[in-house]
N, CA and C of each residue as an Amber inpcrd file, in Angstrom:
protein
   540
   0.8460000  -1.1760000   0.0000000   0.0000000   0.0000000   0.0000000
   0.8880000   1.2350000   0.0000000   0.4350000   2.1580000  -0.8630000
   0.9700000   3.4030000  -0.4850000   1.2160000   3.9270000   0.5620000
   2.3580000   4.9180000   0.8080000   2.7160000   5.6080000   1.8150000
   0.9770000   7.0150000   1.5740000   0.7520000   7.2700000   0.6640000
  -0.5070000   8.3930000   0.8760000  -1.2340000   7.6500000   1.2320000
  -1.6790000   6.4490000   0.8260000  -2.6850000   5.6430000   1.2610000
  -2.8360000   5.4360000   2.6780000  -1.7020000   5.0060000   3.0830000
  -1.3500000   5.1440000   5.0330000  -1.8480000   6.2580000   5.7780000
  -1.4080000   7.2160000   4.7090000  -1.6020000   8.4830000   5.9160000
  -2.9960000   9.1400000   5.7670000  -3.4180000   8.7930000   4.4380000
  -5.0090000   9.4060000   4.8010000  -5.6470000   7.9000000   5.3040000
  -5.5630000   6.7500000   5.5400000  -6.3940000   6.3140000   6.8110000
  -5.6850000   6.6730000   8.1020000  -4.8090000   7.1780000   8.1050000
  -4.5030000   8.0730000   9.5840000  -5.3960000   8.8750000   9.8910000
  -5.5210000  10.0980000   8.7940000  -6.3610000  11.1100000   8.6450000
  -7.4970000  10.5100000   9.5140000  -7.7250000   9.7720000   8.9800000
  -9.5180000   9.2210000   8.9840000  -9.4720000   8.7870000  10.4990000
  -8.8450000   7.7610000  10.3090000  -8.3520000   7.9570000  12.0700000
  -8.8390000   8.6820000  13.2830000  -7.7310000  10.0520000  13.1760000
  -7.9600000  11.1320000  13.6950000  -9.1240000  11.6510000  13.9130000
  -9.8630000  11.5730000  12.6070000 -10.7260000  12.4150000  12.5170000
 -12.4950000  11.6690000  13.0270000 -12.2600000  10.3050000  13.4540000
 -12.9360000   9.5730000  13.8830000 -12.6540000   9.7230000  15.5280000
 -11.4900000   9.9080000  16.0290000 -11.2890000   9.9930000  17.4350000
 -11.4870000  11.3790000  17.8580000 -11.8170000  11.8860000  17.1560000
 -11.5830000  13.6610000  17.8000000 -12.8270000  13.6590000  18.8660000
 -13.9530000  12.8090000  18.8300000 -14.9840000  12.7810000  19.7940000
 -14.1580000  11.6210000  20.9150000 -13.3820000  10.9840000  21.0430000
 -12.9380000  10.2170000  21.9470000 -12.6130000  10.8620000  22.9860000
 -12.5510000  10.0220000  24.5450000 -12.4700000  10.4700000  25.7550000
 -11.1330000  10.8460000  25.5290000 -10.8160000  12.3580000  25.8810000
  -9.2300000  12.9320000  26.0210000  -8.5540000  12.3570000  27.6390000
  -9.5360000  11.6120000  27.9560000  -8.9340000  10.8560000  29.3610000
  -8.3440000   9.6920000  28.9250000  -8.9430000   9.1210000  28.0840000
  -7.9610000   7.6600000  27.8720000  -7.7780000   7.4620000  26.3550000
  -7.5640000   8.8600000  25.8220000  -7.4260000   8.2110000  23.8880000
  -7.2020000   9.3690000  23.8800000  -5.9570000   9.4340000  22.6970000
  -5.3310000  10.7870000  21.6680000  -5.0690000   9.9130000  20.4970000
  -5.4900000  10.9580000  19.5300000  -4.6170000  10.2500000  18.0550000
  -4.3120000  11.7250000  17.2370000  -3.2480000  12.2420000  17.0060000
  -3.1180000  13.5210000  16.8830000  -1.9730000  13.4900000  15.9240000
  -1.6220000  14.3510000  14.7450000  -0.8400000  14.7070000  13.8260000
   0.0300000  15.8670000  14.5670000   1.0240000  16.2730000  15.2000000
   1.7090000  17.0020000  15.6670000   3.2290000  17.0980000  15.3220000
   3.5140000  18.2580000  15.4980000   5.2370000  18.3700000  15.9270000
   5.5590000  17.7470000  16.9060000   6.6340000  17.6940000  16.9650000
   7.7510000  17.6090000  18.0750000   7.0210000  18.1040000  19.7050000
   6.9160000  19.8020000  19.2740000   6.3680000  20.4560000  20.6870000
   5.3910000  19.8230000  21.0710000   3.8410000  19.4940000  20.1790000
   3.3150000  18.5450000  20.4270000   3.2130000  17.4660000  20.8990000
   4.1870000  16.8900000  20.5010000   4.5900000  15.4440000  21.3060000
   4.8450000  15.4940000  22.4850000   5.6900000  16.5880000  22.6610000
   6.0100000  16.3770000  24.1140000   4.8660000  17.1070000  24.6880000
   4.2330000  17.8360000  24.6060000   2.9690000  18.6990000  25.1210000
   1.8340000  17.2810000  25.9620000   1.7660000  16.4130000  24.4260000
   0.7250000  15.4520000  24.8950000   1.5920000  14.5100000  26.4630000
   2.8800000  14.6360000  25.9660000   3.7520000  13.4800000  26.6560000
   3.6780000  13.8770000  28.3060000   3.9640000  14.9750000  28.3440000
   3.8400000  16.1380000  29.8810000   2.1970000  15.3650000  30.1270000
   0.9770000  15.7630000  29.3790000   0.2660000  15.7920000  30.1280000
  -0.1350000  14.1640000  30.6010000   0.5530000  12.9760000  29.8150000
  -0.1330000  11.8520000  29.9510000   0.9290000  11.2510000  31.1810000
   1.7440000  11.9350000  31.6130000   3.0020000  11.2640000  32.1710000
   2.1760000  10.9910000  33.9420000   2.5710000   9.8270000  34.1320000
   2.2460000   9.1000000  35.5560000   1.2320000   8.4480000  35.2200000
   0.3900000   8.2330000  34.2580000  -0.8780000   7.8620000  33.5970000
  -0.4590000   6.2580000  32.6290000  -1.6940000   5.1620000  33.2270000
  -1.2020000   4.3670000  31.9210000  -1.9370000   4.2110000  31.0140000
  -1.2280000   5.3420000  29.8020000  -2.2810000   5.7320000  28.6160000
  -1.5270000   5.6310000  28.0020000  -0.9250000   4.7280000  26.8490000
  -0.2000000   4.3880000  25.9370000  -0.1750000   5.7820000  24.7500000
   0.8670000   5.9080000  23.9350000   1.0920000   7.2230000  23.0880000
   2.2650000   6.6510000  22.1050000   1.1860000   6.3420000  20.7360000
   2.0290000   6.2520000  19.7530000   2.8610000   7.5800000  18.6010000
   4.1510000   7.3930000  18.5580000   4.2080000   8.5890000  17.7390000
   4.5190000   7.9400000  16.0920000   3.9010000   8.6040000  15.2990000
   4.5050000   8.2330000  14.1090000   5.0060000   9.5810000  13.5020000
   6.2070000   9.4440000  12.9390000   7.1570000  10.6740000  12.5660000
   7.3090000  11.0500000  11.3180000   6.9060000  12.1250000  11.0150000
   6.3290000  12.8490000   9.8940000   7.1090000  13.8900000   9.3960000
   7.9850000  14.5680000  10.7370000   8.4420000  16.0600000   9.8750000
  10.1540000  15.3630000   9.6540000  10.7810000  16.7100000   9.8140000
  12.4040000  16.2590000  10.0360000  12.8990000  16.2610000  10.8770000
  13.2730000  16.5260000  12.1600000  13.9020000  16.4020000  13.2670000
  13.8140000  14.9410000  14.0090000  12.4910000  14.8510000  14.2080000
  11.6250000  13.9550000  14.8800000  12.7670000  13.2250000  15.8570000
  13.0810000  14.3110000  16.7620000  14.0260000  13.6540000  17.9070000
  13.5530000  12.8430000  18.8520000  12.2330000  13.1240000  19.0170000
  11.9680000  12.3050000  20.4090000  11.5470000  10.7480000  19.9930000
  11.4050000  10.6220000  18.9180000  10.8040000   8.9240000  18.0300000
  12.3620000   8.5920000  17.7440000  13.2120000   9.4210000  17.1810000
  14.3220000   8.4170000  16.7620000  15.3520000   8.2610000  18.5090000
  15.0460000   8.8400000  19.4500000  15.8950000   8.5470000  20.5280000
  15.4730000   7.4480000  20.6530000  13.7710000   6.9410000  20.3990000
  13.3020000   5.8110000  20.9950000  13.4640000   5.1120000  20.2500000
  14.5730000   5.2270000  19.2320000  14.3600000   4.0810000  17.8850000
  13.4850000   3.6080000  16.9660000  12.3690000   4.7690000  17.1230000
  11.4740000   4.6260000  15.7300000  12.1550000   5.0930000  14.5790000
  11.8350000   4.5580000  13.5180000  12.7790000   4.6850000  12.2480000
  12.1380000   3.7050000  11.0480000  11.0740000   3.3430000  11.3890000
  10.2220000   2.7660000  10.4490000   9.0240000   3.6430000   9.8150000
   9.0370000   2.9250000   8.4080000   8.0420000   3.9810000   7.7770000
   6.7250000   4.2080000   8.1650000   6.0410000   5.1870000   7.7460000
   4.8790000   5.0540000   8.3480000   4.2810000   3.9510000   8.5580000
   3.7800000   3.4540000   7.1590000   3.3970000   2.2790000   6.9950000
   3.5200000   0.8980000   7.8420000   4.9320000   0.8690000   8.1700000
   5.0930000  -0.5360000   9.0010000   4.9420000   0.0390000  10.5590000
   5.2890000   1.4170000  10.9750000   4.7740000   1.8350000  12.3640000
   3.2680000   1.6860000  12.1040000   1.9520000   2.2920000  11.9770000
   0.8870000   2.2240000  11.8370000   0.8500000   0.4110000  11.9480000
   0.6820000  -0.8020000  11.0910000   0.9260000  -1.9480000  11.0410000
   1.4990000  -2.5970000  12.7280000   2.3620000  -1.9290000  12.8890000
   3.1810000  -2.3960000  14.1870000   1.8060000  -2.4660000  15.9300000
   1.1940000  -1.3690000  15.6590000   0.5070000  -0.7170000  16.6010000
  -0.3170000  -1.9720000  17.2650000  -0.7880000  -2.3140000  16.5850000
  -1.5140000  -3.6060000  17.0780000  -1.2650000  -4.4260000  18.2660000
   0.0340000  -4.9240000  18.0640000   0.8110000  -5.5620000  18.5640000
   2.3990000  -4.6450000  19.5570000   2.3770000  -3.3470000  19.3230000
   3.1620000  -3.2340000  20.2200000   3.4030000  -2.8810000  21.3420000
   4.4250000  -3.2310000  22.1890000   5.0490000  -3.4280000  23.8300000
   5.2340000  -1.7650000  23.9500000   4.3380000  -1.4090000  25.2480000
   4.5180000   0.2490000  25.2860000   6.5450000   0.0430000  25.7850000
   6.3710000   1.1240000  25.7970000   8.2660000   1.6140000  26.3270000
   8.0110000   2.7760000  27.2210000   8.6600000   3.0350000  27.7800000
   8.7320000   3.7510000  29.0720000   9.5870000   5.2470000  28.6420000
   9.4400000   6.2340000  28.9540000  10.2110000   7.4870000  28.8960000
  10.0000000   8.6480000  29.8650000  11.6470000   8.6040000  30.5640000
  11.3810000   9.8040000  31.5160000  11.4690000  10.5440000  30.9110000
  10.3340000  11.8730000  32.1350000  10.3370000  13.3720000  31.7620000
  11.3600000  13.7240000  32.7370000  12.3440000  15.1910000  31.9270000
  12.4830000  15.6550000  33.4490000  11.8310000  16.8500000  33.6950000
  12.5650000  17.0900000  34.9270000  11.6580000  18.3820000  35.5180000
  12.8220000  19.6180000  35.8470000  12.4040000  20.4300000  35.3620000
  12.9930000  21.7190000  35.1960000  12.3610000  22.9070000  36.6540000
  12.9310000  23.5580000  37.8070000  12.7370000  24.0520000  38.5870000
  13.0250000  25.3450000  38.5850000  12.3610000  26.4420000  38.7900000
  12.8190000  28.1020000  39.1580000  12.1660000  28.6840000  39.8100000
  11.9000000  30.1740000  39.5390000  11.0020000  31.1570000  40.1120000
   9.7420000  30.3240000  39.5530000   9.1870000  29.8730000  38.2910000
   8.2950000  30.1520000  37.7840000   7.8120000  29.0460000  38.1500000
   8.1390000  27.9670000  39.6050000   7.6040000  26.7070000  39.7000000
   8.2370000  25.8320000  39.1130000   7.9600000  24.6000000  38.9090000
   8.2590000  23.1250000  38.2980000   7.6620000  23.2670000  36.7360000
   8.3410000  23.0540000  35.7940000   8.1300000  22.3660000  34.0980000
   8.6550000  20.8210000  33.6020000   7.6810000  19.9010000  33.7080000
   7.9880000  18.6670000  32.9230000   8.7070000  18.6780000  31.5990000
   9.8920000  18.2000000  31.0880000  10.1360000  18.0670000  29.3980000
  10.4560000  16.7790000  29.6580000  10.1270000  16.4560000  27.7930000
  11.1740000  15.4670000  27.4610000  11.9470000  15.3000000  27.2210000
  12.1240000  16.4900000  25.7120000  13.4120000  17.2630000  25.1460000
  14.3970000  17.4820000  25.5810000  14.0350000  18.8690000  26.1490000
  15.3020000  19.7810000  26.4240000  14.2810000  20.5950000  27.3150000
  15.3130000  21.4200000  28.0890000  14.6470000  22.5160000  29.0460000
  16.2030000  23.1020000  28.8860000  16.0700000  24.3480000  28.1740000
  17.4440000  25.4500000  28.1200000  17.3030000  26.7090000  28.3820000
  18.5710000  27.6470000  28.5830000  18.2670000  29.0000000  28.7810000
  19.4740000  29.2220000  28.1660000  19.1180000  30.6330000  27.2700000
  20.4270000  31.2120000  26.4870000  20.8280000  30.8250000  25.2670000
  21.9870000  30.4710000  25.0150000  21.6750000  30.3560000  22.9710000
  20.9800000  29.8730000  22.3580000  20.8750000  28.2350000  22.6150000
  19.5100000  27.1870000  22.1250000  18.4500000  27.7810000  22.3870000
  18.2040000  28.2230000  23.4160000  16.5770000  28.5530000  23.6620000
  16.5860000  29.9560000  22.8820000  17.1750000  30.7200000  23.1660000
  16.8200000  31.8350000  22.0830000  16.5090000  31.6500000  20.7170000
  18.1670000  30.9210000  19.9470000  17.4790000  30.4460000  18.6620000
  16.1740000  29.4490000  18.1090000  16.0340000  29.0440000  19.0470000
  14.9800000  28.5770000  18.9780000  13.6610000  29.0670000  19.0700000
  13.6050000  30.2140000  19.6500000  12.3100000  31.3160000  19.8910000
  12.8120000  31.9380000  18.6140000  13.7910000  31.9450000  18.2140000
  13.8420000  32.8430000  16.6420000  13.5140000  32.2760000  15.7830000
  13.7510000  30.7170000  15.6810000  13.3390000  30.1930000  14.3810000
  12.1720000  29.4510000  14.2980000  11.2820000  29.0190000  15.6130000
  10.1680000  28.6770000  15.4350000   9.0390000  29.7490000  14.4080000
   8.8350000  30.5910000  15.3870000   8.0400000  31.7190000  14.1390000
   7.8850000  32.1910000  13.2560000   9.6050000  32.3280000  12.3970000
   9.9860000  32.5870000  11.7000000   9.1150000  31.1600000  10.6210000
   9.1740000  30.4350000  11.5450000   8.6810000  29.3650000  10.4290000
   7.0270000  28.7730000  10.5330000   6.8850000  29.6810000  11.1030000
   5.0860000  29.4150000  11.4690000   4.9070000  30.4560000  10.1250000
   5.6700000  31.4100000  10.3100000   5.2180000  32.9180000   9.6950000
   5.2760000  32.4170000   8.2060000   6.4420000  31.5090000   7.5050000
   6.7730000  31.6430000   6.0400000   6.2980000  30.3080000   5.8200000
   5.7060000  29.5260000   6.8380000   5.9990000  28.2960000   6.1570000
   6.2350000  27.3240000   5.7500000   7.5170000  27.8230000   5.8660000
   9.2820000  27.0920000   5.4200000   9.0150000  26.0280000   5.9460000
   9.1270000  24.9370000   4.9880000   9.8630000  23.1090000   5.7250000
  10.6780000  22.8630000   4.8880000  11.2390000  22.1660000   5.7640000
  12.7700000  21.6020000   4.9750000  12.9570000  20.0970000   4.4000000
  13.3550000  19.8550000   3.4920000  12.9640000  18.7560000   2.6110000
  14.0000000  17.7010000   3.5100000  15.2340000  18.1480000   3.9800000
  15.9060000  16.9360000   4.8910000  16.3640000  18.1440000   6.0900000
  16.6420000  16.6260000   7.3060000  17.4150000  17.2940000   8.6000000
  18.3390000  18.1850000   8.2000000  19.1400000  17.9890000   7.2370000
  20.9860000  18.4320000   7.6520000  20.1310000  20.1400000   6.6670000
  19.0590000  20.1540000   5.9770000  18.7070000  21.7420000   5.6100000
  18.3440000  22.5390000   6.9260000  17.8780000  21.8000000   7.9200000
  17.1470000  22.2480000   8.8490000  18.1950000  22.4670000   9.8050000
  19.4090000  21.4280000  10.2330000  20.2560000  21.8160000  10.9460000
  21.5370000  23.0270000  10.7230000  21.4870000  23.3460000   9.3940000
  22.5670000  23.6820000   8.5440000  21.6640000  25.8310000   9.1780000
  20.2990000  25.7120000   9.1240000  19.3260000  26.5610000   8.8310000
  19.4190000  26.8410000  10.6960000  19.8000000  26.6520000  11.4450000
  19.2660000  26.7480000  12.4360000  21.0800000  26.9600000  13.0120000
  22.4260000  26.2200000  12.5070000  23.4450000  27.0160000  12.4450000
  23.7080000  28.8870000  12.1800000  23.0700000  28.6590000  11.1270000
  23.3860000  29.9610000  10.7790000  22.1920000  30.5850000  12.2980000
  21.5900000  30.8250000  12.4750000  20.2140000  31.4770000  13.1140000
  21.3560000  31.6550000  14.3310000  22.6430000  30.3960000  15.1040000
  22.1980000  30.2280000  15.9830000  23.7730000  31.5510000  15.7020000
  24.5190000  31.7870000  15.0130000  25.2590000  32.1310000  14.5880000
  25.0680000  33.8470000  15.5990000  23.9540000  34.0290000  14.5710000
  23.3600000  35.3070000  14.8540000  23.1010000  35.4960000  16.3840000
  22.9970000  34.5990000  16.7700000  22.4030000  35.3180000  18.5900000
  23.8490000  35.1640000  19.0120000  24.9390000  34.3830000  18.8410000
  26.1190000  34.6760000  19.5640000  26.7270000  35.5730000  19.1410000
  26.6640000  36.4720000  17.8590000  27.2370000  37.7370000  17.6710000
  26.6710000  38.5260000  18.7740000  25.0010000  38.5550000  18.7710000
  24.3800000  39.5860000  19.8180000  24.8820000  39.6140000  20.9090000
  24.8240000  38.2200000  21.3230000  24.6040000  38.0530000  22.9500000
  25.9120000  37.3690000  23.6490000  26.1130000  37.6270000  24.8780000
  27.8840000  36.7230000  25.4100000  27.0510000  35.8660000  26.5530000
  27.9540000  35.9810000  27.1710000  27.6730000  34.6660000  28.4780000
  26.3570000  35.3720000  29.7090000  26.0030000  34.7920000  29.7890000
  24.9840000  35.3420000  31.5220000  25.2260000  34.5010000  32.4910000
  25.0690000  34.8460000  33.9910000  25.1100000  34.2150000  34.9810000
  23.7070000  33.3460000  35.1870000  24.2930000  32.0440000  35.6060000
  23.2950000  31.1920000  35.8430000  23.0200000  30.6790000  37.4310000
  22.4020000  30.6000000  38.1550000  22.2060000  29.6050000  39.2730000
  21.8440000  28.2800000  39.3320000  22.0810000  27.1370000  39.4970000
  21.5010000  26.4480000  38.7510000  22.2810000  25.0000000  39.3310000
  21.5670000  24.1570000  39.6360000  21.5740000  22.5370000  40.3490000
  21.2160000  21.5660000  38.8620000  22.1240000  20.4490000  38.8450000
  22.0890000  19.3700000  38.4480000  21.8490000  18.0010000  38.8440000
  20.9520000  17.3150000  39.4520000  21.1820000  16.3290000  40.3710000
  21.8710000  17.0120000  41.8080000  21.5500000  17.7420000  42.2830000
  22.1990000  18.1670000  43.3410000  23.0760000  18.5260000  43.7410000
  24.0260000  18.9430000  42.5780000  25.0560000  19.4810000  42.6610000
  25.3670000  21.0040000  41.8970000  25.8020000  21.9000000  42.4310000
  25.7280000  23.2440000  42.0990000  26.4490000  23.2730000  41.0950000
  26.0030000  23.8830000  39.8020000  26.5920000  23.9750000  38.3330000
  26.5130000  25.6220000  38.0780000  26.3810000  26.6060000  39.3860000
  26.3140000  28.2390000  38.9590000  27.7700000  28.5740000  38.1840000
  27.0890000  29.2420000  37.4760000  28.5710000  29.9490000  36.7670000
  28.0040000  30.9450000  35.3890000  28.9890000  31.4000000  34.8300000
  28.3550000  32.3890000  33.5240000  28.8930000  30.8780000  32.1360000
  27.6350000  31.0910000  31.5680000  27.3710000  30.5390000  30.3660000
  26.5990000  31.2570000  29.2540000  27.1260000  30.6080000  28.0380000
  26.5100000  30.9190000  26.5850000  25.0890000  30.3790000  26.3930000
  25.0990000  28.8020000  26.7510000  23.6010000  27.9480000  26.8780000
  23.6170000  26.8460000  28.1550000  22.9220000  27.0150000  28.6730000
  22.5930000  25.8930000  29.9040000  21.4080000  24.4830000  28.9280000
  21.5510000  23.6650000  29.0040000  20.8080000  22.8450000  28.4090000
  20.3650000  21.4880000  29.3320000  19.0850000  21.2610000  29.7990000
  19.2400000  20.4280000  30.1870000  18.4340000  18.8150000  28.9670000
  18.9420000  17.6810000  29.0860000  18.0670000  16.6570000  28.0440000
  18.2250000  15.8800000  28.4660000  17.0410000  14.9720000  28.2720000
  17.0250000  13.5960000  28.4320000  16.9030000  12.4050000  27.1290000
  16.9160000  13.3470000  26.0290000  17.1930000  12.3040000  24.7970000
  18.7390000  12.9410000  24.2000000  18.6480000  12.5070000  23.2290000
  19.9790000  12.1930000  22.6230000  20.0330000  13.3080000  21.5310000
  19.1090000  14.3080000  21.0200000  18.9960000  14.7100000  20.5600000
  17.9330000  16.2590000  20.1610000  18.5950000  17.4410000  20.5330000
  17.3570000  18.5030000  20.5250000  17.3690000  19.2390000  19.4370000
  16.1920000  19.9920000  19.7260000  15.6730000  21.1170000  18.5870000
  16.1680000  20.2870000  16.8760000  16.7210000  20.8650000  16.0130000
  17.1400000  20.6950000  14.8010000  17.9670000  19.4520000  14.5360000
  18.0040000  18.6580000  15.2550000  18.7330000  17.2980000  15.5410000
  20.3170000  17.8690000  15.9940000  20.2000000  18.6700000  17.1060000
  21.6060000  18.7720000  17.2400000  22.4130000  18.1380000  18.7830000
């Protein structure tokens, strides 16, 4: 079967669950942010969450070793063994934040507030990763001309990591933002 064929009975899918209980069923076409959005809210819950990976980055499916085409993920579902993934938790003034990703402050996170919009605004997708990573070099280029180091406060597992930095990053996959 076609790969279009796959994805519009996804469609259909979706569009059959959108009346489903948001307590124990999602079936959703999303980004990345998405993913982890749904992932935060289902976490401590046993509500299974398949991702099938659609754009280019798709960091949080290939940490977990998805890497099959749509087609044979969709096919797989039936039959597959959930897997487990910690969130972590990010602490400040502003309270506690669950990620899966990343939780950063300073270059990554800036360029990243620069190039999300930028790409809501035009559009723009990138036909492979290394356009998108290559695209998000240059971006990140630009905020370290602007900007130098800031002071951080800041615990790791319990151990004090204060000091002045360019980017604080914290992750629990193998891979953030632009696959970097």
């Amino acid at each position: 079967m076609a790969d279009s064929d796959t994805l519009a009975r996804l469609e259909a899918v979706i569009a059959a669950r959108r009346s489903a209980d948001p307590d124990s069923s999602y079936v959703a076409r999303l980004t990345s942010i998405g993913v982890a959005k749904i992932a935060r809210k289902l976490a401590g819950r046993e509500i299974p969450m398949a991702i099938l990976p659609t754009g280019t980055a798709n960091n949080i499916a290939l940490s977990l070793g998805i890497r099959e085409s749509s087609e044979s993920l969709i096919k797989s579902w039936a039959n597959a063994k959930p897997r487990k993934i910690d969130l972590g938790i990010a602490r400040g003034r502003w309270g506690a934040e669950r990620f899966i990703e990343s939780f950063g402050l300073g270059l990554l996170a800036q360029t990243m507030r620069n190039i999300e919009p930028m790409n809501d605004a035009s559009q723009q997708k990138f036909q492979t990763r290394a356009e998108e990573f290559q695209h998000a070099l240059r971006e990140m280029k630009k905020v370290v001309e602007r900007t130098g180091s800031h002071k951080y406060a800041f615990e790791i597992d319990g151990a004090d990591r204060s000091g002045a930095y360019v980017l604080v990053e914290g992750m629990n996959i193998a891979c953030i933002g632009p696959n970097l």
